[in-house]
C-alpha positions in Angstrom: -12.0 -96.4 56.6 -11.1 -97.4 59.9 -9.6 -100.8 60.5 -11.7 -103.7 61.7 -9.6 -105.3 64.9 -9.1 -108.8 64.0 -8.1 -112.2 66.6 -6.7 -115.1 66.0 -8.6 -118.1 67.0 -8.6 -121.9 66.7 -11.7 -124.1 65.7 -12.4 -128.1 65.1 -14.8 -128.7 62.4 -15.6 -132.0 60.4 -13.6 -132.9 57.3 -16.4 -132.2 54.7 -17.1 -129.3 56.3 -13.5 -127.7 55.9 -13.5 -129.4 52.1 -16.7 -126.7 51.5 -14.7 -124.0 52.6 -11.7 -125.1 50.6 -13.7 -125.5 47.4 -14.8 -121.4 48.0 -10.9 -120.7 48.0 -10.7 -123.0 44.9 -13.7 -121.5 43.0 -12.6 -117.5 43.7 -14.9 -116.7 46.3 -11.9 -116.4 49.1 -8.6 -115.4 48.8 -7.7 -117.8 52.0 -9.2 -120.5 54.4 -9.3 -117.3 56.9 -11.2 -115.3 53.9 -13.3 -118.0 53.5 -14.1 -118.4 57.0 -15.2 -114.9 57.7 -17.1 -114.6 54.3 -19.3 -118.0 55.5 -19.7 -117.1 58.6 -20.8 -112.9 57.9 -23.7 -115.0 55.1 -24.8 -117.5 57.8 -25.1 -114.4 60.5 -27.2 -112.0 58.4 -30.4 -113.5 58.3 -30.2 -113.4 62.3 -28.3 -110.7 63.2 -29.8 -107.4 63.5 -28.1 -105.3 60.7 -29.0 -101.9 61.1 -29.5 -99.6 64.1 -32.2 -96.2 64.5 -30.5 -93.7 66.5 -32.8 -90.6 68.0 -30.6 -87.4 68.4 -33.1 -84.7 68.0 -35.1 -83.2 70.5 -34.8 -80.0 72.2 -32.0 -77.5 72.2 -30.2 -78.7 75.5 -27.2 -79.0 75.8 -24.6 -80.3 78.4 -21.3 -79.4 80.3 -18.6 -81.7 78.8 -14.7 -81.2 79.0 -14.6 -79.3 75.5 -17.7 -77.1 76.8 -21.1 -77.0 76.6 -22.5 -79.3 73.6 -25.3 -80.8 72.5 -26.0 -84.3 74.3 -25.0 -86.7 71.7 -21.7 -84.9 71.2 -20.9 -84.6 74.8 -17.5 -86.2 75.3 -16.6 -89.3 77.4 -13.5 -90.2 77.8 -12.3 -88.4 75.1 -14.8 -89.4 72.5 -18.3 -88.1 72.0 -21.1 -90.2 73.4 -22.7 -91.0 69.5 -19.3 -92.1 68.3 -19.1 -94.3 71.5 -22.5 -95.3 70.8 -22.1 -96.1 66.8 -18.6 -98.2 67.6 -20.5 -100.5 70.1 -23.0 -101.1 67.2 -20.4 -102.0 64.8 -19.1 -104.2 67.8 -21.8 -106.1 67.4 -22.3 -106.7 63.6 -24.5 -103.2 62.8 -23.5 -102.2 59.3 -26.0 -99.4 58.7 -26.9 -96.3 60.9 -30.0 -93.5 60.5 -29.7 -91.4 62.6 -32.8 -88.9 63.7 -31.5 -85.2 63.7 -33.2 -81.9 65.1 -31.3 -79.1 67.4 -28.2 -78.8 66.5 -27.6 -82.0 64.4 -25.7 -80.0 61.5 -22.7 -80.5 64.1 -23.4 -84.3 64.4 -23.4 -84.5 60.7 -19.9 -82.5 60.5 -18.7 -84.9 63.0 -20.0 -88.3 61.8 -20.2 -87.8 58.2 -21.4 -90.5 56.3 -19.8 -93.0 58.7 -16.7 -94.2 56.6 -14.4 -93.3 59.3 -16.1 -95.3 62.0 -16.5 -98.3 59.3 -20.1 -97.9 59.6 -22.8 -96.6 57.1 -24.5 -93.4 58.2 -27.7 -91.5 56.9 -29.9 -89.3 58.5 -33.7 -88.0 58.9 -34.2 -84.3 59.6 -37.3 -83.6 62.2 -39.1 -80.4 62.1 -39.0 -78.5 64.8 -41.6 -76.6 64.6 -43.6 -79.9 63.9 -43.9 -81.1 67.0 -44.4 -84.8 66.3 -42.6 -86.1 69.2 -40.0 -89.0 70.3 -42.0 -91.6 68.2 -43.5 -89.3 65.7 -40.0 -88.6 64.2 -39.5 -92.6 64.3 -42.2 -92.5 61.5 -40.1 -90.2 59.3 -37.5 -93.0 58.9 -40.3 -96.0 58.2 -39.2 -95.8 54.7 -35.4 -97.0 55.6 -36.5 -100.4 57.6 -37.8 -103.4 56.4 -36.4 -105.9 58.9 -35.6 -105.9 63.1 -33.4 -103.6 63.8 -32.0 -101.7 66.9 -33.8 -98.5 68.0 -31.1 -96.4 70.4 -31.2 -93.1 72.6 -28.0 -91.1 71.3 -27.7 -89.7 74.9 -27.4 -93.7 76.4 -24.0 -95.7 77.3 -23.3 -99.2 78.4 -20.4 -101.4 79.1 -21.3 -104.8 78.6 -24.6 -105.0 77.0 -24.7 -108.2 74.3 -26.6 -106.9 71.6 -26.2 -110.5 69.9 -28.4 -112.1 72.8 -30.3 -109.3 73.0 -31.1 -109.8 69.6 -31.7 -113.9 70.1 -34.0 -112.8 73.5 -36.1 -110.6 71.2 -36.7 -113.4 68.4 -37.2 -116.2 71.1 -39.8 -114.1 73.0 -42.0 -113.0 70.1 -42.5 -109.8 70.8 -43.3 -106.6 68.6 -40.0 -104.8 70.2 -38.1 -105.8 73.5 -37.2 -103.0 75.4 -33.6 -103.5 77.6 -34.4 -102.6 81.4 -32.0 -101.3 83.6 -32.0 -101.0 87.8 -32.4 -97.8 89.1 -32.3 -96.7 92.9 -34.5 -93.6 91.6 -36.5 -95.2 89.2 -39.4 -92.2 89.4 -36.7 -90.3 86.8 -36.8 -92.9 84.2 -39.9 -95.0 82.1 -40.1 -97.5 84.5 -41.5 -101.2 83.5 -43.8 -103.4 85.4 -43.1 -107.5 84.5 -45.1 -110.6 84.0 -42.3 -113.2 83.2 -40.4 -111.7 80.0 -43.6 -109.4 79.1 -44.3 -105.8 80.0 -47.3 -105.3 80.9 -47.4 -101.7 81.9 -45.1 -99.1 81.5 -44.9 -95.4 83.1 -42.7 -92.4 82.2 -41.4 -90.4 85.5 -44.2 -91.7 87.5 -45.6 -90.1 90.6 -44.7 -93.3 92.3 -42.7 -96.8 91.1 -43.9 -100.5 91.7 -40.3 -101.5 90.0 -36.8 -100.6 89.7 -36.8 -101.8 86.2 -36.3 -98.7 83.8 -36.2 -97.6 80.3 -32.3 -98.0 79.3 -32.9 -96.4 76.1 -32.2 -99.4 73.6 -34.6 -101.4 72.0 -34.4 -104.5 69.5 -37.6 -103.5 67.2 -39.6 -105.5 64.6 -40.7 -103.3 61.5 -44.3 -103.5 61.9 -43.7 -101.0 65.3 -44.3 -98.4 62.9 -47.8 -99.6 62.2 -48.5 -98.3 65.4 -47.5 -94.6 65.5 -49.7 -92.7 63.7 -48.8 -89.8 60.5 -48.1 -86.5 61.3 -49.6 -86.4 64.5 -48.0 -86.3 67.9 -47.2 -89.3 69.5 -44.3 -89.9 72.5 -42.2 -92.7 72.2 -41.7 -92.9 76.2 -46.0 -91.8 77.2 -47.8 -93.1 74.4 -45.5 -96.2 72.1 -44.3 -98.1 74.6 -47.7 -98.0 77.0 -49.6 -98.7 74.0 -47.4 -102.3 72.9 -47.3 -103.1 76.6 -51.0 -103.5 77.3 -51.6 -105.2 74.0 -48.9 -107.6 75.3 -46.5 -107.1 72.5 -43.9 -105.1 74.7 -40.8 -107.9 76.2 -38.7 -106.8 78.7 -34.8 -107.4 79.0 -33.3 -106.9 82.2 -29.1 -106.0 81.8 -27.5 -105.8 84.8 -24.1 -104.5 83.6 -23.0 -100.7 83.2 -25.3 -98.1 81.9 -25.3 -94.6 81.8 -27.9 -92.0 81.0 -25.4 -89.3 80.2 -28.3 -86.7 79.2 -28.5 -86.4 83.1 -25.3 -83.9 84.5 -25.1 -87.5 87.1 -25.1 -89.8 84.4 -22.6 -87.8 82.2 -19.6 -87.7 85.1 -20.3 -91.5 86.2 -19.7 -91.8 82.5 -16.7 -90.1 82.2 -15.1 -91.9 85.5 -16.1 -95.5 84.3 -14.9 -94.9 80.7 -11.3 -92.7 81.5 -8.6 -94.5 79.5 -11.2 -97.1 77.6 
């Protein structure tokens, strides 16, 4: 397994407070005051922290130019490392412990690659989509209803960003009440994205690749998700995450929107890719 980077910090806390950690040394719960510190504090984060991430990597057979060669979009490399690993490490980052990842086209190579995650430190499974089924974006997310029964992140596995605090994210999406909150992203060209129209934090309309855009706020392909989203997508039929999901949750005012206004890349776009691979060189 990979090793977790650790720092070194300094904290103040009240006498009885450091005695309660103590006594978890003392009754063989931690091997240390540090032990003890980062076993309390992982049990006092997991009822709030989003645990586990849905990752979509099917879709069509496309695939992309990258340094190796053409691959498919997920395995694309950036940098050196392929845009899902990228992806799966920034989730870890951020206190994800447990992966599914949607496969389709060519997703025997991202299981060769990622295994079942013990060499990122992160637990991976994954859903097969039918091709020949033709349940689209959000009719695959259906196939993996079974796996989640608490918020969790829903990710594009063809989406980077340098910055993005999944923690507040996370925080944003509880405060707000919504049913999912979608992370919005400017775009000069916004007609080649899901572009979002805002009424404080709510969407209350949203368009894929519109004809014409009332906003530069656009889908950036992560999204912090509440369970009962699946109640809305129905079996076995076709249904488009982008052109029917998100639409549908937006005009029954249960879509929130969360603008990030650090780096993000859509690197299933030849554009995207190399602005990738110049902002992440050497990172």
């Amino acid at each position: 397994m990979a090793s977790v980077p650790l720092e070194r910090v300094t904290v103040t806390i009240e006498s009885g407070l450091l005695k309660a950690v103590d006594a978890t040394v003392e009754n063989g719960g931690a091997k240390s005051r540090s032990h003890a510190f980062d076993t309390l504090l992982r049990r006092a984060l997991s009822s709030i922290q989003l645990r586990k991430a849905l990752i979509l990597a099917g879709g069509s057979a496309q695939e992309l130019s990258g340094p190796g060669g053409r691959e498919i979009k997920p395995l694309v490399e950036v940098g050196g490392i392929p845009v899902i690993e990228r992806l799966l490490l920034q989730l870890k980052r951020y206190g994800i412990e447990e992966a599914v990842i949607i496969v389709g086209f060519g997703g025997e190579r991202i299981v060769s690659r990622l295994q079942n995650g013990e060499q990122l430190g992160i637990k991976i499974s994954y859903v097969w989509e039918d091709a020949q089924s033709g349940l689209g974006s959000a009719g695959c997310l259906k196939l993996a209803q079974a796996r989640f029964s608490e918020p969790f992140l829903l990710s594009y596995s063809d989406v980077l960003y340098d910055g993005l605090d999944l923690c507040d994210l996370n925080q944003f999406h509880r405060a707000n009440g919504g049913l999912a909150t979608l992370v919005l992203a400017n775009a000069e060209k916004a007609r080649s994205f899901g572009v979002a129209k805002m009424s404080g934090s709510r969407v209350t309309d949203f368009s894929e690749k519109p004809a014409s855009a009332e906003s530069h706020l656009v889908n950036a392909g992560v999204c912090a998700c509440d369970p009962a989203i699946f109640s809305f997508i129905p079996k076995k039929a076709p249904t488009s995450l982008e052109r029917d999901l998100l639409p549908s949750i937006a005009h029954k005012g249960k879509l929130v929107g969360y603008v990030y206004g650090g780096a993000w890349f859509d690197v299933g776009k030849e554009r995207g890719l190399q602005e990738a691979q110049r902002h992440f060189e050497g990172k």
